[in-house]
MARNUPA-534763 format. One line per 8 residues: number of its first residue (from 1); for each residue x, y, z of N, C-alpha, C, O. Coordinates in steps of 0.05 Angstrom, whole numbers, always signed. Example, Ala and Ser with C-alpha at 12.3 -4.5 7.8 and 13.67 -1.06 7.14 Angstrom:
2
1	+264,-114,+156,+246,-90,+156,+264,-66,+156,+285,-66,+169  +257,-45,+142,+273,-21,+143,+258,+1,+157,+268,+23,+161 .
This chain:
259
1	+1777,+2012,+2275,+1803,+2005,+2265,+1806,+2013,+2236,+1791,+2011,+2217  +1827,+2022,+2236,+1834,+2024,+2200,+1823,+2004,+2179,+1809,+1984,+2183  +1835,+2013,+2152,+1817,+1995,+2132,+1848,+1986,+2126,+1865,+2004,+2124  +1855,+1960,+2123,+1884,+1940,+2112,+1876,+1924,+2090,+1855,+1922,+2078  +1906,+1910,+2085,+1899,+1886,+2071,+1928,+1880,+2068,+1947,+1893,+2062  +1923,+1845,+2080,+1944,+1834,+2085,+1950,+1810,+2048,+1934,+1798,+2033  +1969,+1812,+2048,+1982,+1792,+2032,+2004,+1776,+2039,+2026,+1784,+2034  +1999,+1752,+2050,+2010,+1730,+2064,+2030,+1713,+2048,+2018,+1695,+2036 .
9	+2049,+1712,+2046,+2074,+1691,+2037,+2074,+1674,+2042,+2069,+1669,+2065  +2080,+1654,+2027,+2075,+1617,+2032,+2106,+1616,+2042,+2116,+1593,+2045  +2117,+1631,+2047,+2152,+1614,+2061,+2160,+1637,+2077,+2169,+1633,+2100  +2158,+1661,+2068,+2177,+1680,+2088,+2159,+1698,+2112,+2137,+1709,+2110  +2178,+1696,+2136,+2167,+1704,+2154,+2180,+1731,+2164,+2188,+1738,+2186  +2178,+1742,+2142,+2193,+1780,+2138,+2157,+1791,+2133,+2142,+1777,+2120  +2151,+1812,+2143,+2135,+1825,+2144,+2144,+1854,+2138,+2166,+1863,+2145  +2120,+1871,+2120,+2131,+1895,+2100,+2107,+1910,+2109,+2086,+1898,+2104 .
17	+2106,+1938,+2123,+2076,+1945,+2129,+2083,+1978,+2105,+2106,+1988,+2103  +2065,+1987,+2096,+2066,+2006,+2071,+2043,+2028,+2096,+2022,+2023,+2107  +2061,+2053,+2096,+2048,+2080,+2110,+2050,+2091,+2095,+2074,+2095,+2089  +2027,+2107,+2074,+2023,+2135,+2046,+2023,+2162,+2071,+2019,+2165,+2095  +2028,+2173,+2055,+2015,+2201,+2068,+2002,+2221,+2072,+1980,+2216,+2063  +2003,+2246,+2081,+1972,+2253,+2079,+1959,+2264,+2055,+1972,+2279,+2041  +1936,+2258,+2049,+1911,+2258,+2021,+1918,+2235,+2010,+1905,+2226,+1991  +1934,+2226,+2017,+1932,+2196,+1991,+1915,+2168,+2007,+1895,+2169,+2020 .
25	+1935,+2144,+1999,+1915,+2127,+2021,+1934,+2099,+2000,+1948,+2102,+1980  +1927,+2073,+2015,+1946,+2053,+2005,+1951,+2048,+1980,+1971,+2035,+1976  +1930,+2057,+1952,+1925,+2049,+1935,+1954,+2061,+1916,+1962,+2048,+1897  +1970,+2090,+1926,+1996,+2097,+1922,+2023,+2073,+1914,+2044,+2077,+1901  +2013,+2050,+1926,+2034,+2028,+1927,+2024,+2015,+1914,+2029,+1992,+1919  +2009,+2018,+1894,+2008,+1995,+1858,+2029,+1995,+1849,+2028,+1974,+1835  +2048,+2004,+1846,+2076,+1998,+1840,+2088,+1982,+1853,+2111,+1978,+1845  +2079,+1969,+1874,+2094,+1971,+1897,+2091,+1926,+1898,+2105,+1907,+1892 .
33	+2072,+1928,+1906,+2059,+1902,+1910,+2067,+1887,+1905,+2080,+1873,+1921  +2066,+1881,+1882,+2070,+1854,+1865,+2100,+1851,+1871,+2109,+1828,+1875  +2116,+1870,+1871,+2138,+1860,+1875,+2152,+1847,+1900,+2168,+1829,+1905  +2137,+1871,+1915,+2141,+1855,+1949,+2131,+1836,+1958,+2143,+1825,+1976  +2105,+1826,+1949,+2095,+1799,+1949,+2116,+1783,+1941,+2117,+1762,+1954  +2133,+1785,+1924,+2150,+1758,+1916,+2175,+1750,+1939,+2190,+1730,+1941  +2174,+1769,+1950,+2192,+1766,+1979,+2179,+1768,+2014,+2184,+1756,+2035  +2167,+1779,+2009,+2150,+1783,+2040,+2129,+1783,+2047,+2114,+1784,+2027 .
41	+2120,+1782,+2062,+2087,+1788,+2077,+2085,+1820,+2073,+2100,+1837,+2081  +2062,+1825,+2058,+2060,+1852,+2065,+2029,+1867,+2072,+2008,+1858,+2063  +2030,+1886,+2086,+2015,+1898,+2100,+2009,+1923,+2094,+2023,+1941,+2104  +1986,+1931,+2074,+1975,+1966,+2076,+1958,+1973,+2085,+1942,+1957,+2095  +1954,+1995,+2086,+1942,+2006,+2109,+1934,+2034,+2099,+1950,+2051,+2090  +1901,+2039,+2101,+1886,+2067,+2100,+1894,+2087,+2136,+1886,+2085,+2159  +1910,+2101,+2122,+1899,+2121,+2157,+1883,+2137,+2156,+1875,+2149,+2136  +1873,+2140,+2191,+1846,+2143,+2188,+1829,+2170,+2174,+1836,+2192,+2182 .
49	+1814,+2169,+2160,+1805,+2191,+2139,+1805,+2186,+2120,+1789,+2196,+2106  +1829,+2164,+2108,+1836,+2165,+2082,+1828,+2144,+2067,+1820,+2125,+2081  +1827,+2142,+2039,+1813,+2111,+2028,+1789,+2102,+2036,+1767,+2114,+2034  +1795,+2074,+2050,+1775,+2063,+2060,+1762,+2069,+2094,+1740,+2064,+2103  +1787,+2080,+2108,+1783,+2080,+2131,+1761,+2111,+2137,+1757,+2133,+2127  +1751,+2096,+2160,+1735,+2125,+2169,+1760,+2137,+2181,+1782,+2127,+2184  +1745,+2168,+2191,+1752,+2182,+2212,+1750,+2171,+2238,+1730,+2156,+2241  +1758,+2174,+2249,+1751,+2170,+2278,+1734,+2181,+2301,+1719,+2169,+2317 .
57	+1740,+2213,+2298,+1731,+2232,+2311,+1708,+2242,+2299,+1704,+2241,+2275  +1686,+2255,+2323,+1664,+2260,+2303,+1657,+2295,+2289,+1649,+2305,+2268  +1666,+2305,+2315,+1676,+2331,+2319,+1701,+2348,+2308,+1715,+2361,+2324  +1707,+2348,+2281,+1724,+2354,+2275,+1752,+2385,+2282,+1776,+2386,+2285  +1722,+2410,+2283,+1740,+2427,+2286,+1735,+2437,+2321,+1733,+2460,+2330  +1735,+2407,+2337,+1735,+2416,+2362,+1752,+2401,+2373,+1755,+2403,+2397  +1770,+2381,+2356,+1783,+2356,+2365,+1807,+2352,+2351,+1806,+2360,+2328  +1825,+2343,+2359,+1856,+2346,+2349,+1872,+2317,+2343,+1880,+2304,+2362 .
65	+1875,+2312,+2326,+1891,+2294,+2318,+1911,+2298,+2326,+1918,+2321,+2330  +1933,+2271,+2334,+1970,+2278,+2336,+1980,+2255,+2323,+1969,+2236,+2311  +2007,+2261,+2329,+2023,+2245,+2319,+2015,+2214,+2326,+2006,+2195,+2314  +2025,+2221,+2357,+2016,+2198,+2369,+1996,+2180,+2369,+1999,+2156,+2374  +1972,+2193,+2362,+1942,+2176,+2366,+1946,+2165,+2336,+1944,+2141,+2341  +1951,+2167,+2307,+1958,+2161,+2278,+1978,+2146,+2288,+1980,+2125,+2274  +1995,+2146,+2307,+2011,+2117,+2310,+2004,+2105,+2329,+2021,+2090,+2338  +1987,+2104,+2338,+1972,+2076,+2345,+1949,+2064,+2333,+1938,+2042,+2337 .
73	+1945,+2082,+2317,+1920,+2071,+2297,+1935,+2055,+2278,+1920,+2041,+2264  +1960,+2052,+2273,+1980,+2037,+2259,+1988,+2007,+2272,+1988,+1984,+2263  +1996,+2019,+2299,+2000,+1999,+2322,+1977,+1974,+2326,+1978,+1949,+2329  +1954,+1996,+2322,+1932,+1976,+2335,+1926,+1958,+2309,+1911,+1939,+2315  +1933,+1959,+2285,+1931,+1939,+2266,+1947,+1917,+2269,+1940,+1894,+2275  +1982,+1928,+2263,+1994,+1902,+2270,+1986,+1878,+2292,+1981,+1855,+2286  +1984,+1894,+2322,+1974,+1882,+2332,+1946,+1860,+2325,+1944,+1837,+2332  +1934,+1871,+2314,+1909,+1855,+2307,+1918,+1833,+2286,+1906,+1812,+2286 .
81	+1934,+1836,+2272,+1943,+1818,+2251,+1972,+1802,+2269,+1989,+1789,+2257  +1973,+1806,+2298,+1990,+1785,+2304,+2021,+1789,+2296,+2035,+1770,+2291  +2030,+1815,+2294,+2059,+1813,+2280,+2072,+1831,+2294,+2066,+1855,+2298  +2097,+1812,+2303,+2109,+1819,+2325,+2131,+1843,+2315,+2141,+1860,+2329  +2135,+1839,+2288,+2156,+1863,+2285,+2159,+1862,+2248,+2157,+1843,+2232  +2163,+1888,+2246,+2158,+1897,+2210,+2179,+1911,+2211,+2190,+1923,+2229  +2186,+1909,+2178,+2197,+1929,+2167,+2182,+1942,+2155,+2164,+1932,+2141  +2187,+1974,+2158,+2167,+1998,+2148,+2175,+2013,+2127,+2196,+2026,+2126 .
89	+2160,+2011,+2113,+2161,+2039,+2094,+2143,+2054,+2081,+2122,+2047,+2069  +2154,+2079,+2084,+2132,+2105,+2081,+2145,+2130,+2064,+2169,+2137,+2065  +2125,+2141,+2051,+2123,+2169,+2042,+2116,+2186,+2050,+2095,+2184,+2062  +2131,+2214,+2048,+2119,+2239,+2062,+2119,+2242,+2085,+2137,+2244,+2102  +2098,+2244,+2087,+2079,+2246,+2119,+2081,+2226,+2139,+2084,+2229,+2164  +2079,+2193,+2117,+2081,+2171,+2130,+2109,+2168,+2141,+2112,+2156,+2162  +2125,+2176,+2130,+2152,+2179,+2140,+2157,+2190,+2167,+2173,+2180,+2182  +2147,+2207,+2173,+2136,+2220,+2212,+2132,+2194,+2221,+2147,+2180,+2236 .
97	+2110,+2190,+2212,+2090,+2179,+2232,+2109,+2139,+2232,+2103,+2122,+2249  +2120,+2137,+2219,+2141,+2107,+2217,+2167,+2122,+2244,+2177,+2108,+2261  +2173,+2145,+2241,+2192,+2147,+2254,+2182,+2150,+2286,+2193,+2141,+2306  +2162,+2165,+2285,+2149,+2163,+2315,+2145,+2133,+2326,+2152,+2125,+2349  +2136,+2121,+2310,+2121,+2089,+2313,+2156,+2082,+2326,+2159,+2073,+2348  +2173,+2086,+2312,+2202,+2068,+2319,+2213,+2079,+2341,+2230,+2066,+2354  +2203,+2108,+2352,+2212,+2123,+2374,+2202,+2111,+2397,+2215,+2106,+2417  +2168,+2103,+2392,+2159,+2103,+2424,+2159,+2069,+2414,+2163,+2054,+2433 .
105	+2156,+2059,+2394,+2160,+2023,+2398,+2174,+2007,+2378,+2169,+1995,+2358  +2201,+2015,+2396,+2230,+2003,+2374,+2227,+1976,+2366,+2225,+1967,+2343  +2226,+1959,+2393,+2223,+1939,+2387,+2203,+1918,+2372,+2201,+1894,+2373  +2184,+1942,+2356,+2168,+1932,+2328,+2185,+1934,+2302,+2184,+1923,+2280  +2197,+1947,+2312,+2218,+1966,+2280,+2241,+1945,+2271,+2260,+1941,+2287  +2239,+1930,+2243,+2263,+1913,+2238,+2288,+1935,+2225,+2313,+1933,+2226  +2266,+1959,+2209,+2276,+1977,+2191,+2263,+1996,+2181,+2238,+1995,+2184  +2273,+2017,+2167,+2255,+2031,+2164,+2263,+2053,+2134,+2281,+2070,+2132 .
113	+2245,+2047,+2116,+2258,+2056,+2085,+2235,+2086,+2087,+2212,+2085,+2095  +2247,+2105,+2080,+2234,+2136,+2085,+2240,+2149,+2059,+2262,+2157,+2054  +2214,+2152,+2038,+2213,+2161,+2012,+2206,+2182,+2019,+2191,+2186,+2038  +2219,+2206,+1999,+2207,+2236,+2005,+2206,+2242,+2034,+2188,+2257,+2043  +2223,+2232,+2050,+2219,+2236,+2074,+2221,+2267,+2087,+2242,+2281,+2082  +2200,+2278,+2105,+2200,+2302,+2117,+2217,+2299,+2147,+2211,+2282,+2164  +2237,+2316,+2150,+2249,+2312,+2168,+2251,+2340,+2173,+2259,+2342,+2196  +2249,+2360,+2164,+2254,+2391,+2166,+2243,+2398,+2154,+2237,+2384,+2134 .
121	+2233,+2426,+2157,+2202,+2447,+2139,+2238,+2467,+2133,+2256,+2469,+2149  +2237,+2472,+2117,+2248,+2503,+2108,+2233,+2528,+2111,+2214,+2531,+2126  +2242,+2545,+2096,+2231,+2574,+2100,+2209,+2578,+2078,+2192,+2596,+2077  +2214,+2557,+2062,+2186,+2556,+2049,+2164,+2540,+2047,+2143,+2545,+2035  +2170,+2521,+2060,+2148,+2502,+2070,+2137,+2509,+2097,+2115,+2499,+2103  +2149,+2526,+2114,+2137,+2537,+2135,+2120,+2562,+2125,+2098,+2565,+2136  +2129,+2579,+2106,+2111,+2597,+2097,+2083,+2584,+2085,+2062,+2596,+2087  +2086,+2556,+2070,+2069,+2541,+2061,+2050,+2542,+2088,+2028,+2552,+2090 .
129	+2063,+2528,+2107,+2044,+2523,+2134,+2022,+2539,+2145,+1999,+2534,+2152  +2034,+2558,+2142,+2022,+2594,+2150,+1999,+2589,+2148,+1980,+2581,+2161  +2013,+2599,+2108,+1988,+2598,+2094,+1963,+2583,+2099,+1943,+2595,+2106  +1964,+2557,+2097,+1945,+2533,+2106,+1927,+2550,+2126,+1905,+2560,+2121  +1947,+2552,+2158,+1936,+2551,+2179,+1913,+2581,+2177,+1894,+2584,+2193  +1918,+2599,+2157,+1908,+2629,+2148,+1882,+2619,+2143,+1866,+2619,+2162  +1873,+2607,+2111,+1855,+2605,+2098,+1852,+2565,+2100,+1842,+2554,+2081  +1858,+2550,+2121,+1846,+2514,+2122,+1816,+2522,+2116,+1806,+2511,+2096 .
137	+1798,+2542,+2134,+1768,+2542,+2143,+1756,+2549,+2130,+1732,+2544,+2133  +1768,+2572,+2100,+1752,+2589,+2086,+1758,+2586,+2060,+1744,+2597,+2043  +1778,+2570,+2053,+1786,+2562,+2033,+1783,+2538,+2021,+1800,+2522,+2029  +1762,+2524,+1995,+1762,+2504,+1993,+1789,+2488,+2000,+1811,+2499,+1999  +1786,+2455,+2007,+1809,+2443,+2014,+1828,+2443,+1998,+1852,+2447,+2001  +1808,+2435,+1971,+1827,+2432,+1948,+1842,+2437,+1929,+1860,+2427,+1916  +1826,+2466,+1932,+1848,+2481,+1916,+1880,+2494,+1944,+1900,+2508,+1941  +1873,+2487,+1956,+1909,+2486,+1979,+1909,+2470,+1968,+1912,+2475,+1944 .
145	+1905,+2440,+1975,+1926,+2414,+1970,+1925,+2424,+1944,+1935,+2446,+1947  +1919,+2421,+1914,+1932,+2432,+1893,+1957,+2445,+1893,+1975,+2440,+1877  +1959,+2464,+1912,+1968,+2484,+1905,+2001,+2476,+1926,+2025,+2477,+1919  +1991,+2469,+1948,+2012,+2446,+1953,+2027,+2436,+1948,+2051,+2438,+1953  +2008,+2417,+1929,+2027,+2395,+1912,+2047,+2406,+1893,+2069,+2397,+1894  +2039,+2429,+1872,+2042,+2444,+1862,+2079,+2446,+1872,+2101,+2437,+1865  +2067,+2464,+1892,+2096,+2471,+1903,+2117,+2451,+1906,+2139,+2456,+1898  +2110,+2431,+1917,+2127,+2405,+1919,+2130,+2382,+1899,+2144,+2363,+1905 .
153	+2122,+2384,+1883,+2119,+2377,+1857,+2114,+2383,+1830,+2098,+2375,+1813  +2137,+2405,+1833,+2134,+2421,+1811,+2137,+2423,+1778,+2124,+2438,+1763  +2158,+2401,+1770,+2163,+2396,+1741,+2143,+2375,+1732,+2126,+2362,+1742  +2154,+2379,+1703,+2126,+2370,+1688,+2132,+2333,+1700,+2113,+2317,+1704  +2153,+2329,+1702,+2156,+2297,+1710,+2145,+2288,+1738,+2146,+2264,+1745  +2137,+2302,+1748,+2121,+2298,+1765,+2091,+2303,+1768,+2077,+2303,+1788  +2086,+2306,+1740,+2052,+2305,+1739,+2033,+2289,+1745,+2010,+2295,+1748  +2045,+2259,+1747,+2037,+2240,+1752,+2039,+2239,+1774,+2017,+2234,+1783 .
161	+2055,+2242,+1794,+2051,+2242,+1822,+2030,+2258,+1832,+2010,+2250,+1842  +2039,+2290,+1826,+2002,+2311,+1828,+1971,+2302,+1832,+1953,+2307,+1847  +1977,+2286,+1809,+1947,+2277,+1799,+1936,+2255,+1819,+1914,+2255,+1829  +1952,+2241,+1823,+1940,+2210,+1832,+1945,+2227,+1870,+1934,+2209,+1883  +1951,+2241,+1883,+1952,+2251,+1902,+1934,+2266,+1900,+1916,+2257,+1914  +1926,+2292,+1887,+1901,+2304,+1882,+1874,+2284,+1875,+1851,+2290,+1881  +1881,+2266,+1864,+1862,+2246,+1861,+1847,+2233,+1887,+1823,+2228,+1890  +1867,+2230,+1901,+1853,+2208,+1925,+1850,+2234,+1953,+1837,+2234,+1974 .
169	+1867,+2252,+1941,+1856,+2274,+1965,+1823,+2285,+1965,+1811,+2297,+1983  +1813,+2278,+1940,+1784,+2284,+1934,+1768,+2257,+1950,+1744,+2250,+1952  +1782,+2250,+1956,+1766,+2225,+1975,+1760,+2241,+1993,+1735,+2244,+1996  +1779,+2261,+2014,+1770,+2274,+2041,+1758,+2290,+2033,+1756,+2301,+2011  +1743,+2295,+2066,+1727,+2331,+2054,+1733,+2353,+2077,+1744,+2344,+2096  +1727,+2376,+2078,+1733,+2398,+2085,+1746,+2388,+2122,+1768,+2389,+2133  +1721,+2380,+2128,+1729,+2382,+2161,+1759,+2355,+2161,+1780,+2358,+2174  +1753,+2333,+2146,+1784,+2322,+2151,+1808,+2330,+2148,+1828,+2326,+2162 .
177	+1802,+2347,+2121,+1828,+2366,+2120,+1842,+2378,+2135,+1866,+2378,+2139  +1822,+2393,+2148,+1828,+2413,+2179,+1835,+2400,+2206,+1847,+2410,+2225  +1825,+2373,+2205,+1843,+2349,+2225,+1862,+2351,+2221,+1875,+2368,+2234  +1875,+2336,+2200,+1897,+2328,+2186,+1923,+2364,+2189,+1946,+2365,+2197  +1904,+2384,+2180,+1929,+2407,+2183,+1935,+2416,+2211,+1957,+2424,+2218  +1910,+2413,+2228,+1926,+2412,+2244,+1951,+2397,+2266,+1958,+2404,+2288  +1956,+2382,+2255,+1976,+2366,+2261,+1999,+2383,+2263,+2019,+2376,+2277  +1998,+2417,+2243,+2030,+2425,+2235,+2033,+2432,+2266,+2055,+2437,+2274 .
185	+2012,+2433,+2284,+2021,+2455,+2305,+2046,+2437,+2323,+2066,+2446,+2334  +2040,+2414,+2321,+2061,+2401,+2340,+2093,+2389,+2312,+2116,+2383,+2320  +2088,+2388,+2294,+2107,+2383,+2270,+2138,+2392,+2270,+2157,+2378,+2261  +2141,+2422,+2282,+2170,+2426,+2290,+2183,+2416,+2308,+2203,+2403,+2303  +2175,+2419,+2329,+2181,+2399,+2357,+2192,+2374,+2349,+2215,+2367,+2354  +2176,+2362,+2338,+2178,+2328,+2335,+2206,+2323,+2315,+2222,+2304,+2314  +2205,+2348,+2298,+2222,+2335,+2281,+2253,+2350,+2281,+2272,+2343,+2267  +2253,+2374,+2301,+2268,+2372,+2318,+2283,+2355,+2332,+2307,+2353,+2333 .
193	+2264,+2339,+2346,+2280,+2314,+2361,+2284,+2297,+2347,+2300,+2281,+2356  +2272,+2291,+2321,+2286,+2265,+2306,+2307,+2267,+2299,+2326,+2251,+2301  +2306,+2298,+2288,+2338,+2306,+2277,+2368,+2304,+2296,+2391,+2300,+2289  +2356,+2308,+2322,+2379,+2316,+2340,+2383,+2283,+2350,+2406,+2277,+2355  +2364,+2265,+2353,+2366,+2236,+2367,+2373,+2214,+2337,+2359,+2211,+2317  +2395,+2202,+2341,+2397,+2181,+2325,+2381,+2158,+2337,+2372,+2162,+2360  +2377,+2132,+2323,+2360,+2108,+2335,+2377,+2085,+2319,+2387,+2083,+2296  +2377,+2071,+2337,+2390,+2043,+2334,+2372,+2024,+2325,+2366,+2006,+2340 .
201	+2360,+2027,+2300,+2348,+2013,+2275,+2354,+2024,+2252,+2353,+2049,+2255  +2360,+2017,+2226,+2371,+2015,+2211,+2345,+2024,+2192,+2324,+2013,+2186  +2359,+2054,+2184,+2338,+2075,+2155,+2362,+2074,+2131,+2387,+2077,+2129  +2333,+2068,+2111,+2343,+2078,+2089,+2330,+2111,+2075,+2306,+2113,+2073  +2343,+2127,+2069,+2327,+2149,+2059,+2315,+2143,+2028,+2320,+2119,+2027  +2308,+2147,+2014,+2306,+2139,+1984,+2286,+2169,+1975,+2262,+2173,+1978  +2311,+2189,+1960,+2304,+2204,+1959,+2311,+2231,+1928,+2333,+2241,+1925  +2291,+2235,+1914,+2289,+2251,+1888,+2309,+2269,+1892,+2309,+2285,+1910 .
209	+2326,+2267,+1873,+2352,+2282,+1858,+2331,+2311,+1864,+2338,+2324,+1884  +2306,+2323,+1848,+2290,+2338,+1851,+2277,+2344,+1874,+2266,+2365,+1869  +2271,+2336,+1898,+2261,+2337,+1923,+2279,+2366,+1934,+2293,+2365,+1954  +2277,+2384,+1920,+2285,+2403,+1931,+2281,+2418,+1960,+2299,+2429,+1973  +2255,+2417,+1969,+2245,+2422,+1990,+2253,+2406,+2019,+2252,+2415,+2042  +2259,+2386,+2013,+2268,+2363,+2040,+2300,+2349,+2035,+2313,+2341,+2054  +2308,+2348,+2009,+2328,+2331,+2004,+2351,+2349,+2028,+2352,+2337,+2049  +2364,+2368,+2027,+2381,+2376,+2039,+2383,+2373,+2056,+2406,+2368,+2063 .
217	+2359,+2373,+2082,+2363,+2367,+2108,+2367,+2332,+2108,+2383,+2323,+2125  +2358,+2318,+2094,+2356,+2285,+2093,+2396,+2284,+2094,+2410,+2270,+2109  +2406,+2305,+2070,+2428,+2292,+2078,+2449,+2305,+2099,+2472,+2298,+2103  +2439,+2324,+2110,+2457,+2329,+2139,+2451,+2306,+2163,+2466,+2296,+2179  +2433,+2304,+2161,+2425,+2277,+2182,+2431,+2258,+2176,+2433,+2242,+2194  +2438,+2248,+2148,+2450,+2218,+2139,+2486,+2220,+2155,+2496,+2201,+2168  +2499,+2248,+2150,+2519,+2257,+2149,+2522,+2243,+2189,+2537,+2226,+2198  +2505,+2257,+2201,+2502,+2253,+2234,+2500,+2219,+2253,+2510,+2204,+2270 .
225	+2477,+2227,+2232,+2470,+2188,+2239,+2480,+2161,+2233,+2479,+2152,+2210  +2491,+2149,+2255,+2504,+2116,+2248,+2486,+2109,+2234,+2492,+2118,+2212  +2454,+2090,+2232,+2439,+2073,+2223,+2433,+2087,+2197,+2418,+2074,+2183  +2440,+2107,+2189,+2424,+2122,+2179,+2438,+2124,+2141,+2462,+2130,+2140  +2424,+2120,+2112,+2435,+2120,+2090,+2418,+2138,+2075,+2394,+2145,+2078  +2435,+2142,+2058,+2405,+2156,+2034,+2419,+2152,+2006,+2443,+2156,+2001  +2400,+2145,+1991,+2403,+2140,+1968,+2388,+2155,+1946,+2365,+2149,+1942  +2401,+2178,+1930,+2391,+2195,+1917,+2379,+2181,+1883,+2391,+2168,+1867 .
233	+2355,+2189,+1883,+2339,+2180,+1851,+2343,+2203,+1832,+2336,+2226,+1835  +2352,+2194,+1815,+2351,+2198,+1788,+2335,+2214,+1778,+2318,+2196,+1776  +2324,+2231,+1771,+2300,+2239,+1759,+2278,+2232,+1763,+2263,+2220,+1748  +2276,+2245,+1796,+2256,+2244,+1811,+2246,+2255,+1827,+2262,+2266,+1843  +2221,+2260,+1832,+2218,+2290,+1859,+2210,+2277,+1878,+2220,+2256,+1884  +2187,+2288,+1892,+2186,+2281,+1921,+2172,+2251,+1924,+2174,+2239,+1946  +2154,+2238,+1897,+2136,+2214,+1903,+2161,+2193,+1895,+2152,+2181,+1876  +2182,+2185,+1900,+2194,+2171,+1886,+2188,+2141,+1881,+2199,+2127,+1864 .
241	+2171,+2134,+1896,+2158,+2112,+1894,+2138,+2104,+1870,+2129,+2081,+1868  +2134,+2123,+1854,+2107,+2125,+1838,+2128,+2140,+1808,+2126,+2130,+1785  +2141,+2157,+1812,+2164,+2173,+1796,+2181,+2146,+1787,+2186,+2142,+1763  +2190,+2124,+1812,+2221,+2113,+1797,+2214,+2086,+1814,+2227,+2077,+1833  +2193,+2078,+1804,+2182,+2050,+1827,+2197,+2031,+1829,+2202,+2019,+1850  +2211,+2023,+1795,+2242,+2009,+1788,+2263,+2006,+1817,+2271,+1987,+1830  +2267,+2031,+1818,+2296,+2039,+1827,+2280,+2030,+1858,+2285,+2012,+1875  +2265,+2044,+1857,+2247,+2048,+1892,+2248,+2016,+1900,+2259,+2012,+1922 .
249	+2240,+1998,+1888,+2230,+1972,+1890,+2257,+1956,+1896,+2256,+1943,+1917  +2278,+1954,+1883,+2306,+1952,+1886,+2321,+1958,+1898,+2334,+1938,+1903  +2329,+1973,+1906,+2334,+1985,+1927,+2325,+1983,+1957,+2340,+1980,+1976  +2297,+1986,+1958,+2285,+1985,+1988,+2288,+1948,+1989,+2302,+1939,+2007  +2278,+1931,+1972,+2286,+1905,+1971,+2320,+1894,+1985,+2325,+1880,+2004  +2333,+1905,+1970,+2362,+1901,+1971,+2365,+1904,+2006,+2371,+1887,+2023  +2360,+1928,+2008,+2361,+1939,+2042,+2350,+1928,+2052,+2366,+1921,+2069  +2317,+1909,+2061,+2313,+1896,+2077,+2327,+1866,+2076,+2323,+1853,+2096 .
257	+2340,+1855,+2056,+2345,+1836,+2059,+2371,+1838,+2069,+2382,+1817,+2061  +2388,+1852,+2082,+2408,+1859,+2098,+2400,+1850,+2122,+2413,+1834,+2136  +2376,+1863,+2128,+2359,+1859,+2161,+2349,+1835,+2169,+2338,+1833,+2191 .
């Protein structure tokens, strides 16, 4: 099972589960905590590889991670902690894997707040992909994710996001990396159908003025989708949670207490 850690509320019975995404791991949400503690139950969570949690698999470049199996390794926590339904929120990557979780089990989903959310690769994040899938095996890990990040976090105001993501990505090593990328092979498909299927649970987008790479598609789908809002940050790129934790914290707050 994953590595968690629950923080329990003496009165409210709102539950908050925190999904990072990939190379980082829960420790992303120090911003985050203290404040949601003063309103809810909250729930983080290492996926598997990351932080505290092991891998799962032992065989790396013979065995394939999906979407699906990372959302039940999500699943299989709540469950274990007894909670019949959360509001979610995630960055990045975790933003997939919250929206899959609400696809195949709605009726866990109170809501669902999607920072930096990936909902569409462009023509340059798909070239990014390539690349990856070219040099994952022969190329140290780290200098890609660097270079990555780089790309998606490009101004100096986002150095702080770089770092502390390059930071905890030095937790994994070669063969998790190569789990983890390959995930892109099934990545269009999926988010294909998110794009084209609206869902009757209630998203917030929360998403960097600077997120140049994802912001545009976020708002043709806000444009499409009934449940669906986005709220653009300020002088912010793709970590906005860690970039504008203020605004992030307020905001995602405000919105679950609607639900």
């Amino acid at each position: 099972m994953l590595n968690y850690s629950v923080y329990n509320h003496t009165k409210s019975t709102e539950w908050v589960t925190f999904v990072h995404g990939a190379g980082g791991s829960s420790s992303i949400w120090f911003k985050q905590v203290r404040e949601f503690r003063k309103h809810f139950n909250v729930l983080l969570l290492d996926l598997r590889g990351h932080g505290n949690s092991k891998p799962i698999l032992k065989d790396a470049f013979n065995s394939k991670y999906t979407f699906d199996s990372i959302t039940d390794d999500i699943v299989e926590v709540i469950n274990a902690e007894k909670i019949q339904k959360s509001h979610f929120i995630g960055i990045s990557l975790g933003t997939i894997l919250i929206r899959n979780l609400a696809e195949k089990y709605p009726d866990r989903v109170s809501s669902m707040i999607m920072g930096g959310a990936i909902m569409k690769l462009n023509l340059r994040s798909q070239i990014l992909m390539k690349l990856g899938v070219v040099f994952k095996s022969v190329v140290p890990y780290m200098l890609l994710y660097k270079f990555f990040a780089f790309i998606i976090m490009p101004k100096k105001n986002h150095k702080k996001s770089r770092l502390l993501f390059v930071t905890e990505a030095k937790k994994l090593y070669q063969k998790e990396f190569v789990r983890w990328f390959r995930l892109t092979s099934e990545i269009n498909p999926l988010l294909r159908f998110f794009r084209a299927k609206d869902i009757n649970i209630p998203i917030l987008y929360l998403m960097g003025e600077e997120d140049y790479l994802f912001l545009p598609s976020i708002e043709k789908i806000v444009s499409n989708h009934k449940f669906s809002e986005l709220f653009v940050v300020k002088n912010s790129g793709h970590v906005v949670n860690v970039e504008q934790p203020e605004v992030f914290n307020k905001e995602s707050i405000a919105f679950i207490a609607r639900f």
